[in-house]
C-alpha positions, 0 to 999 in steps of 0.5 A: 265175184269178178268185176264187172269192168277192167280196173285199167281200161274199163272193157266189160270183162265179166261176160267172158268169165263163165266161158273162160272158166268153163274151157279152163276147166276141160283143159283147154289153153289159157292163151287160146281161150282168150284169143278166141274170146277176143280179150287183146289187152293184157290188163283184161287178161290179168282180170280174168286169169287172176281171179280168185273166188273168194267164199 
């Protein structure tokens, strides 16, 4: 499971992961998606681009 919050800036990170994950798997850009998300900070882009699930 992603955390709920940045572990830097404590912005909610977790309501953009399923749509995230979702683009990311049709192929569309990382980069992009986040933009178009909204996420700027560098810190909540490595939240949700270095996620690994575990199980």
């Amino acid at each position: 499971m992603i955390p709920i919050r940045c572990i830097s800036c404590g912005k909610v990170v977790s309501a953009y992961y399923d749509e995230y994950q979702k683009r990311s798997e049709d192929g569309e850009n990382p980069k992009e998606i986040l933009d178009d998300l909204g996420i700027t900070r560098y810190c909540c882009r490595r939240m949700i681009i270095a996620h690994v699930e575990a199980w």
